[in-house]
C-alpha positions as CSV (number, residue, x, y, z in Angstrom):
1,X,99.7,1.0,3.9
2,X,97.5,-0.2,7.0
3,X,93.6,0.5,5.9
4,X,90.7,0.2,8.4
5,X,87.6,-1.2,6.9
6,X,84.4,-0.6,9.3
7,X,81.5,-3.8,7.4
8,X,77.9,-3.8,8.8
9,X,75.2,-6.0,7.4
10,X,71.3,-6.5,8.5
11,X,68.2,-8.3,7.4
12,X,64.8,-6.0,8.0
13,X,62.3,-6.5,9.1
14,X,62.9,-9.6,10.1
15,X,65.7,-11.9,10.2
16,X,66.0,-13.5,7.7
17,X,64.8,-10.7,5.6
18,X,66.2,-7.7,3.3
19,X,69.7,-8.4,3.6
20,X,71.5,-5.0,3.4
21,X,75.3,-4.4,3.4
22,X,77.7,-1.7,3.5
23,X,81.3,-0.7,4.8
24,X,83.2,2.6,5.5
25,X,87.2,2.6,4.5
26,X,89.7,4.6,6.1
27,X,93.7,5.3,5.7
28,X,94.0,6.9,9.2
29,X,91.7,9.5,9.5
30,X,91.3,9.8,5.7
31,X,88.1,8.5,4.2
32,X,89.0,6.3,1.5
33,X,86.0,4.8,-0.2
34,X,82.2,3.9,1.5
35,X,79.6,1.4,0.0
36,X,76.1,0.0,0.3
37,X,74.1,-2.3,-1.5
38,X,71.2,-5.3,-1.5
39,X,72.7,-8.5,-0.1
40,X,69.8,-10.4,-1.1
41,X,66.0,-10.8,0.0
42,X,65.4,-13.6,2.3
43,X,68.6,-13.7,3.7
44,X,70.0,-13.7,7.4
45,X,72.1,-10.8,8.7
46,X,75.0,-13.2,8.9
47,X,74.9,-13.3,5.0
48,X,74.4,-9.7,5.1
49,X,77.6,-9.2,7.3
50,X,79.6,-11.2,5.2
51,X,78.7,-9.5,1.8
52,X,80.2,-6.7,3.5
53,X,83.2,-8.1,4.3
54,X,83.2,-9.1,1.0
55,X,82.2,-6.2,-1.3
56,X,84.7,-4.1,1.2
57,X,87.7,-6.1,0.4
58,X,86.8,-5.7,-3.6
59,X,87.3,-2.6,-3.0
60,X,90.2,-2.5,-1.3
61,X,91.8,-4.6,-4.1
62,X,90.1,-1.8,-6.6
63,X,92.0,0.9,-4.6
64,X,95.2,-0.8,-5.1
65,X,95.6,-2.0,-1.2
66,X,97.5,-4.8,-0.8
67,X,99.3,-4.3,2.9
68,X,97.7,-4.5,6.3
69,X,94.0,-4.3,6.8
70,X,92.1,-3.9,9.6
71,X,88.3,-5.2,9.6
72,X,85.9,-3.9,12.4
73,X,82.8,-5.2,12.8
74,X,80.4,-5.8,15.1
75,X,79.1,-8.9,14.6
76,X,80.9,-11.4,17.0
77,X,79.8,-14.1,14.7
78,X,82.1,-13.4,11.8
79,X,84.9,-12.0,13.7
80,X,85.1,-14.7,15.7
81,X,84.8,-17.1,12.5
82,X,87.8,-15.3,10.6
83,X,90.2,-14.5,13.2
84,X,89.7,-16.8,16.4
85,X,88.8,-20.5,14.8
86,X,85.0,-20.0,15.8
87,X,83.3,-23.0,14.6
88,X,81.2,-22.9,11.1
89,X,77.7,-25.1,11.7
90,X,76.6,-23.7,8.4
91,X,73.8,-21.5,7.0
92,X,73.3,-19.5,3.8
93,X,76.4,-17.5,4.8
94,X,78.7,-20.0,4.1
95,X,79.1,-19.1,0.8
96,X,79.9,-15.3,0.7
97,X,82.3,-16.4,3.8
98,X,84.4,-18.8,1.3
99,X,83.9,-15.7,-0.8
100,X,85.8,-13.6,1.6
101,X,88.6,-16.2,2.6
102,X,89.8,-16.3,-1.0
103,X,89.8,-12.2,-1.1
104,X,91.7,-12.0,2.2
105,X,94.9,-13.9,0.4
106,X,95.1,-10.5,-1.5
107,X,96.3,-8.8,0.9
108,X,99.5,-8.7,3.3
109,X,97.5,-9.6,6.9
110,X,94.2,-8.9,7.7
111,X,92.8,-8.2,11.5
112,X,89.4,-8.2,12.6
113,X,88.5,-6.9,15.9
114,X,84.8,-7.0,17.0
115,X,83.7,-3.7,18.0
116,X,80.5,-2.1,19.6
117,X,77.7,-0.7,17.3
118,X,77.9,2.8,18.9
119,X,82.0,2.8,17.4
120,X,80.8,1.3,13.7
121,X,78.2,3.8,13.5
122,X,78.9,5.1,9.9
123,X,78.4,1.8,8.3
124,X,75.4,1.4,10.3
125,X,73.7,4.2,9.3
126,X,74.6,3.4,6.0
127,X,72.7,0.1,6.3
128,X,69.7,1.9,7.7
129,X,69.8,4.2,4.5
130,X,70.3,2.0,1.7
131,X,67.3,-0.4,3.8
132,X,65.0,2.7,2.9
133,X,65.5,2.6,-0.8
134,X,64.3,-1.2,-1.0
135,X,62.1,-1.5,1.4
136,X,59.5,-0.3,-0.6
């Protein structure tokens, strides 16, 4: 099974900041499972992005996926670090990306394609939700 994974991350109010992640998974036009959740305080968006790649692939391994998956995102940073050879200079990141690496050998083959913010707008809004709970 081929499973679409849409990932957003921020850090509010500023970057770096309260670190916010969250992702939206699909099987075709089926909803599979959604998440959100604190990255951290004090950390960059990148960080942010990259604990939703990571918490969205344990969930994909919770489901049971092991096949194709297709990450969109649209953060050119880590889409351009996982699939295109981009260069890591470092950064607090670096971690939850190592993180991610090792989860990606779980599955089959796994595609990211960068996409706009107005075509991941689920996840974003998700981010923009769970900010509200912790901002406090």
């Amino acid at each position: 099974m081929t499973v679409t994974a849409y990932i957003d991350g921020l850090a509010q109010p500023r970057n770096p900041g309260l670190g916010i992640y969250a992702y939206v998974i699909y099987e075709g036009v089926r909803k599979l499972a959604e998440g959100s959740g604190l990255a951290g305080r004090d950390v960059t968006s990148n960080f942010a992005e990259y604990t939703a790649l990571a918490e969205a692939l344990k969930k994909l391994r919770a489901l049971g996926a092991t096949g194709d998956v297709v990450v969109k995102s649209d953060s050119k940073l880590l889409v351009g670090q996982m699939s295109e050879g981009w260069k890591v200079k470092g950064g607090m990141y670096v971690g939850k990306m190592k993180e991610a690496r090792d989860l990606i050998k779980e599955f089959g083959f796994v595609r990211f394609e960068w996409v706009p913010r107005e075509q991941n707008e689920e996840a974003d809004l998700l981010t923009r939700v769970e900010y509200e709970k912790y901002r406090r």
